[in-house]
N, C-alpha and C positions, 0 to 999 in steps of 0.2 A: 396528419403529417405525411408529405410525401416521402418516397424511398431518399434515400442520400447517395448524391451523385460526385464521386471525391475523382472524378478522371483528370479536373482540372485543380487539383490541389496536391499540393509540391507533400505528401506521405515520407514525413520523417523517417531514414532507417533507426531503427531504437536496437543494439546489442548488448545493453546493461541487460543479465538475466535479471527475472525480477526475485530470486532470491537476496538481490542485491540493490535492485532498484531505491531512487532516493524519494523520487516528486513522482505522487499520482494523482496523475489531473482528473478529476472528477467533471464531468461534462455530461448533461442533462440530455438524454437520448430525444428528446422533442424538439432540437434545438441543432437545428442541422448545420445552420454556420458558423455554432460554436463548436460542434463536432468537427468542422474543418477546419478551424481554427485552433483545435487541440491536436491531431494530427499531425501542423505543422509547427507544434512549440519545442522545445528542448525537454516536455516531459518524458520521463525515462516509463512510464506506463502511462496509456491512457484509458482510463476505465470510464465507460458507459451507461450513464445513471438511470435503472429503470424503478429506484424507489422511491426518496422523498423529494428527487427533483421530478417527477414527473406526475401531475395529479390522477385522482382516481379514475377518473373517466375518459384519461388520456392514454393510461396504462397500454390499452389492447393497439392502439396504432403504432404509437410507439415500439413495444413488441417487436412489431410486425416490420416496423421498418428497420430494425438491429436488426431480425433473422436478413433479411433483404441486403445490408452492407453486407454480413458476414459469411453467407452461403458461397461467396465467390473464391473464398481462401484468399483472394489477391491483398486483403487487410486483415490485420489481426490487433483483437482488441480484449479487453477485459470487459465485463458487464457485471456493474453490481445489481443482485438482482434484490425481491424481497424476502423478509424476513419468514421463516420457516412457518410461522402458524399460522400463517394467509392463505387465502387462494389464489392471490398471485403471483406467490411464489412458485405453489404449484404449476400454474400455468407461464411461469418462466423458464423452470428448469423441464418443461416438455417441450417446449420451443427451444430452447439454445442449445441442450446436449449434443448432439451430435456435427454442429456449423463447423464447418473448417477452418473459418476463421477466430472462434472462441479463442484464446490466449489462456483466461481463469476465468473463475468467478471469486467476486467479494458478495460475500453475506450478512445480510445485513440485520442488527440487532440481534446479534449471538447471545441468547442465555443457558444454554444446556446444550454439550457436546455432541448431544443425537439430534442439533439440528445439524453438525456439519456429518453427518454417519447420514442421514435420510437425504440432501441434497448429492454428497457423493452415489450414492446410490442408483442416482437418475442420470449421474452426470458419468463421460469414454472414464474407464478404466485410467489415471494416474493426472486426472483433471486436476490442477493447483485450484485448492480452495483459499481465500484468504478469510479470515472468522474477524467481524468488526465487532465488537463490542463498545453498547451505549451505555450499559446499565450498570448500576449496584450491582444486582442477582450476578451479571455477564462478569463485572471484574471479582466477584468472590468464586466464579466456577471458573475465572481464566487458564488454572493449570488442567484442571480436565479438560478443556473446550482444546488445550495445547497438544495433549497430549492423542487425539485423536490423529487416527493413521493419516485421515485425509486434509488434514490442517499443515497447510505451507507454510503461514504466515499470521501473525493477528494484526490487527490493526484497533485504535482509538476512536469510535465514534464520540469527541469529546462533548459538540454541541450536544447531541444526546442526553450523554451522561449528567453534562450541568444542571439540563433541566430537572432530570431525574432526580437529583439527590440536593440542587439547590447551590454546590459548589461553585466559586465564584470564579471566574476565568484570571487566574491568579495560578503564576509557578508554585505557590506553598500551597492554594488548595490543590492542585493536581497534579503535586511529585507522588503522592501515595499511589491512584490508580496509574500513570504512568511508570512508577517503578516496578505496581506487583505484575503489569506485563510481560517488561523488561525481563526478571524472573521466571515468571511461567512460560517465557520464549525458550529461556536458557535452558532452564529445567526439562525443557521438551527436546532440549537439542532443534530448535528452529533459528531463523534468522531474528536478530532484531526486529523489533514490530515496528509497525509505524504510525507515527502521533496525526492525531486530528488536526483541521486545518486552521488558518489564521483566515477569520471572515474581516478583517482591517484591513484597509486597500492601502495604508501608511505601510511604508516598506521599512522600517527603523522597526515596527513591531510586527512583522514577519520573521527580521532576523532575530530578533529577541526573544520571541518564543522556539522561534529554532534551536537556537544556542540553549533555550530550557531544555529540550527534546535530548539534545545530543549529551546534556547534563547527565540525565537519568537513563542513557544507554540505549534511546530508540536511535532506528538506522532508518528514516524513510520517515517521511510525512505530504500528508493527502493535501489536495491545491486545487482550488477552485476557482482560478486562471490562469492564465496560459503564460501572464509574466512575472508568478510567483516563481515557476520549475528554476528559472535560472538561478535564482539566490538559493531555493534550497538544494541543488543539485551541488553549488558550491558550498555550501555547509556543510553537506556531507562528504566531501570528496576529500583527501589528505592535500597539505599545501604545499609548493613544490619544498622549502626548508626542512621539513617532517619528512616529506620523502627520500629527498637527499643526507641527513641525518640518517635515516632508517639504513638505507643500503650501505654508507658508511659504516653502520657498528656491526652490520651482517658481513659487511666483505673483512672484516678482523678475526683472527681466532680467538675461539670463546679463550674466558679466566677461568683454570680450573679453579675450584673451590668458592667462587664469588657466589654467595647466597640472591644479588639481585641479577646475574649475569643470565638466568633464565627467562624472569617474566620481561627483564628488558628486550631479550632476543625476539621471542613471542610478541609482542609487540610490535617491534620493528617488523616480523615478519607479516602480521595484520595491515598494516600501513604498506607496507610496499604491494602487498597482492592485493589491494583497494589499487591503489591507483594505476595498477594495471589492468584492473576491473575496467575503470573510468578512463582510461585512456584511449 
């Protein structure tokens, strides 16, 4: 793989922080004009795949051509690198830590919280980790893995997980792991996590797995092309009725005494500071 030359490619500004971020486009770092082509989509994070999209013996160019985009700072990207008890993870996070253009890392195949403690380690001082979890083991340790200092974010490696446990890609088999995220997000005081991706190129069940996601309280799901970001960016974003309703019951003075007059304000007030998020 040669370096990747983005001079003549229109670079999305992206200012959704990715505490908030909806669509993360997953783009295969050996695959340069998909990598240009995810720069200019509407995802709100674009992350740079140097694990199962890129084969084993592809790894090391690959590498080499992220460090190469990313040493200029003029791009910033996310890079999911490998899973902690490789060697090429190791030899990811010796390459990437210090680029100026690094944005996070997503990690891949979280099972135990001191993988994201051993990659923080290597990785500048307040580096956003995002912890993917594919596994059984990964979603019964999801509150520890949450609760580690260097954990931003988790996210669903769901193709993963299916295989793993044999779970059918079905909303009732995977409201459990999707929910005990949702939790061990909460529990951590993190953002929303965000759900695995829809490999159906039918866009009826994109949003329908979406609309499952936002069911069970994730904020953000992973996208593995560039004209999924637009449906799920809209998925998650409040609709202009919600928001206008919202600032409506905020611009009233509260009811004293009204038992639901709280969590509806709290509410309101989530909706309105989203779409200013997204605006």
């Amino acid at each position: 793989m040669t370096s990747l030359d983005l001079t003549a490619v229109s670079v999305r500004t992206r200012t959704v922080p990715f505490e908030h971020a909806r669509s993360w486009l997953l783009v295969p770092a050996d695959r340069p004009e998909r990598i240009s082509a995810a720069f200019e989509s509407h995802a709100d994070v674009v992350v740079i795949d140097l694990e199962d999209a890129v084969a084993l013996d592809a790894k090391s160019s690959a590498r080499d051509a992220v460090v190469d985009l990313l040493t200029s700072g003029d791009v910033k990207a996310w890079v999911r690198i490998n899973d902690a008890t490789t060697l090429a993870w190791a030899n990811d996070v010796a390459a990437l830590g210090g680029l100026p253009g690094l944005a996070g890392i997503m990690l891949a195949k979280v099972e135990d919280g001191d993988h994201v403690d051993a990659t923080s380690a290597r990785l500048p001082a307040h580096a956003p980790i995002v912890a993917l979890i594919e596994s059984a083991v990964g979603i019964e340790a999801a509150t520890s893995i949450a609760r580690r200092f260097a954990t931003s974010r988790l996210a669903f490696g769901s193709g993963d997980f299916r295989r793993d446990t044999d779970i059918a890609d079905d909303p009732i088999g995977l409201a459990y792991p999707r929910t005990r995220l949702t939790i061990a997000s909460r529990a951590a005081r993190l953002p929303g996590p965000v759900d695995g991706p829809t490999r159906a190129v039918e866009r009826d069940v994109l949003i329908a797995q979406t609309s499952d996601a936002i069911t069970v309280g994730m904020s953000g799901r992973l996208c593995l092309r560039p004209e999924q970001t637009v449906d799920v960016n809209s998925a998650f974003t409040p609709d202009s009725d919600s928001v206008a309703a919202a600032r409506r019951l905020l611009a009233t003075e509260p009811v004293a005494g009204d038992p639901p007059e709280v969590p509806r304000r709290a509410a309101a007030l989530k909706i309105v500071n989203l779409a200013d998020v997204y605006s």
